[in-house]
Each structure stands twice: as C-alpha cells, then as structure tokens.
C-alpha angles and dihedrals in degrees: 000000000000138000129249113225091270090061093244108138123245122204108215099213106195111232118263121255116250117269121261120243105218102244123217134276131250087231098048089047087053096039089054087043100051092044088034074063114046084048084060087046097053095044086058089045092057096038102052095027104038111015111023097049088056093049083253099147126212116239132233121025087333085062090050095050088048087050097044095049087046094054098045097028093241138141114291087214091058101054083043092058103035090048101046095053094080095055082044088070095046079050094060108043088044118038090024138247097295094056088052098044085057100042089054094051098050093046089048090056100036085053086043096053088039094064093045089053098036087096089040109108108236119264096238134022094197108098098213101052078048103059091040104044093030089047082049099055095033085056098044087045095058092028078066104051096046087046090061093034099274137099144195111216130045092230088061086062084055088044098046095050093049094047089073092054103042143046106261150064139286085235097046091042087053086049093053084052100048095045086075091029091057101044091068085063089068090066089044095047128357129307093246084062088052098054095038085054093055085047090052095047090041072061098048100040083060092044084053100048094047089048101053095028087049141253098247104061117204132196134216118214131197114194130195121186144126086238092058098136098041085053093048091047090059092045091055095046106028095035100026086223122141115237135197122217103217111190110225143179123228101237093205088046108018096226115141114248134196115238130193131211127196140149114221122175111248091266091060102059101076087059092047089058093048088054095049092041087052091056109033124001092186090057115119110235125186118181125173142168126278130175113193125054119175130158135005119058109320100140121103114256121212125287114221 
C-alpha cells in the first residue's frame, strides 16, 4: 500500500494470472486418432475397392490425385499425399495446429492404406452397386474425420472454412467442388464415369452430413398457449421429456405470454403435436432441428 500526495491510501492489487485453458487428455487425443483413422481407412476402402476399380472417380483433391495417377501410371497414395500438403499448411494457419496434426494424420493413413489396396481386385464390377456403396462409404469415412477435427481431402478444408461463412453445408459446399472436378473425368475416361462419379458424390455429400450432423436427430420445440402448463404437464408425463416455462411478451399486443421450451427426438414429434393439438388448437407451435444435444436434462424420464 502506499499514499497519493493528498494521503489518501492506494491498494496495489497485483494483476490476475491468465486463465488455463483445460488441455487435452491422453485418452481424447487417442480416442480422435484411432476414429480419425478408421474414417481414412474407410476412404481408401471405398476408393481402391468400390470407385476406382469402375473408373468412378473421387472428387476434390482426391479426383485430381486419381486422375493424375491414371494419366502418369503412378501410385494413387502418392498424388494423395503430394497434392494435399499444400492445403495442410492453409489448414494450419487457419483452422489451427490441432486441425493440421490431425489432417495430416488421416491423409497419411488414408495414402498409406491406398497403396496396400492399389493390386486388390475391386469388390464389385456393376457400376451402380459401386457409386452407391463406394459414395456411402466415401461419405461415412470423411464424415468421420471431420466429426473428430480432421479431415481427408484438401477441398474439405475449403469447404470447412466457408461453411462458416455461407449458407450451406460441408457436404453441399464439397458437391459444388466435385461437379466441375468431376466433368473433367468425362474427357480422362467416358462420360458415363463421369456421371456416375457426381451420383456417387450427391451420395457421399449426404453420408457426410448425417455423420458429422449425427445419427440421432433431435428437435427443439417453442410452444406458445393459454393452456402452457396443462401442455407441459402431458410432455412430462406422456413423453417423459423436461421442459422449460419461459415467460414472453407479444410483440403486436403486448400481453405476456407463457412459452415453453423442450427437446424431443424426431419420433416424438408426431405425439407432441397431438398433445398440443388435445389441449389448444389455436396454440403456436415451432419446432426445428437440432443436432447436438449435451447437458441438462435431456434424457428421457420414465413414462407411467
């Protein structure tokens, strides 16, 4: 402590130390390495068993590498892994060292598997079991590493970083990438390759979207009636689902208004509007998707 000119104390308080960020765990960083794994195994498995054997090419980097080692007869891992370092270091300075770590790890593997499968005969010769099995599991394998911070193709870094800026998908935005990607095939191989390669990436872009959106889909519900606590009352005990009362305002009359909040899973939605039709017709009801729920009291209590 010491005393300004005019005697009046002053209390020194000594700074506080910057905050700690929790770091991660041994077991979360092998958790998103073994499943950042078996998404880049996948990949491989649908790309040297599925696509690549029916002349179904990938898109993205990943199209450019199949049409690169088909041109110069060269390994498919190679070009995989040449052509994706670039986009490993945008990666880095704009998603962060984590991201890239685990980029690089996915694409190594997924080279790594490529080259082990190249001399394996492809699973199935009819085109059409190809581009759909082969764009479902394309899709599920990078669904997976971008589900777990990784990712298996340079374009999905593109993709990743607009998403945040437009309104659309990852998998739309990677779509959008592989229409024009995949045309070109039409001039490498035949134009029938080339639109049975945008089928099998409209497949793939969906996969993706499910897998890193979540299988389990849950909705979120806002609900505005006179009857509010009669309705609560029949979610809690009909659906077993929490709720929350939420008090409002109408913005047109100014009268308050009760409002209330829930998550339900998508098979419960057709029995929450028959319980907000039973007890007010009239009632507004909003419900949208949601696909992460984590915390509070989201699981389901029992229904007597």
């Amino acid at each position: 402590m010491f005393h300004l000119s005019n005697g009046e104390p002053v209390i020194n308080v000594a700074p506080l130390p910057p905050k700690q960020h929790n770091r991660r765990t041994a077991g979360n960083i092998l958790l998103r390495c073994m499943f950042i794994i078996i998404g880049a195994v996948i990949y491989a498995v649908a790309l040297e068993l599925f696509l690549v054997p029916n002349q179904i090419t990938d898109g993205g980097i990943t199209g450019i590498a199949v049409i690169a080692a088909h041109l110069s007869q060269w390994s498919l891992g190679l070009f995989l892994f040449i052509i994706n370092l670039p986009f490993l270091l945008i990666g880095y300075r704009q998603i962060g060292k984590t991201f890239a770590l685990s980029t690089l790890l996915g694409i190594a593997v997924m080279s790594s598997v490529t080259v082990l499968l190249h001399h394996v005969d492809g699973v199935v010769e009819d085109t059409l079991l190809a581009f759909v099995f082969g764009g479902i599991l394309l899709g599920l394998g990078s669904g997976i590493a971008i589900r777990f911070g990784g990712s298996l193709d340079g374009t999905e870094i593109i993709a990743i970083l607009l998403s945040r800026k437009l309104p659309f998908s990852v998998g739309e935005i990677i779509m959008f990438f592989n229409i024009f990607i995949l045309g070109s095939t039409g001039f490498i191989f035949n134009w029938n390759s080339a639109l049975f390669s945008i089928l099998a990436y409209y497949i793939a872009s969906r996969a993706i979207d499910i897998t890193v959106d979540g299988l389990n889909e849950s909705k979120s519900v806002w609900i505005i009636s006179d009857c509010i606590e009669d309705i609560g009352d029949a979610i809690l005990s009909r659906l077993g689902r929490g709720v929350t009362y939420l008090s409002g305002e109408g913005g047109f009359s100014g009268d308050p208004k009760k409002v209330i909040f829930c998550v339900i899973t998508r098979l419960e939605e057709a029995k929450l509007k028959e319980i907000v039709n039973h007890f007010d017709e009239n009632a507004f009801l909003a419900v949208g998707n949601i696909h992460d729920v984590k915390g509070g009291r989201f699981k389901k209590k029992a229904i007597h």
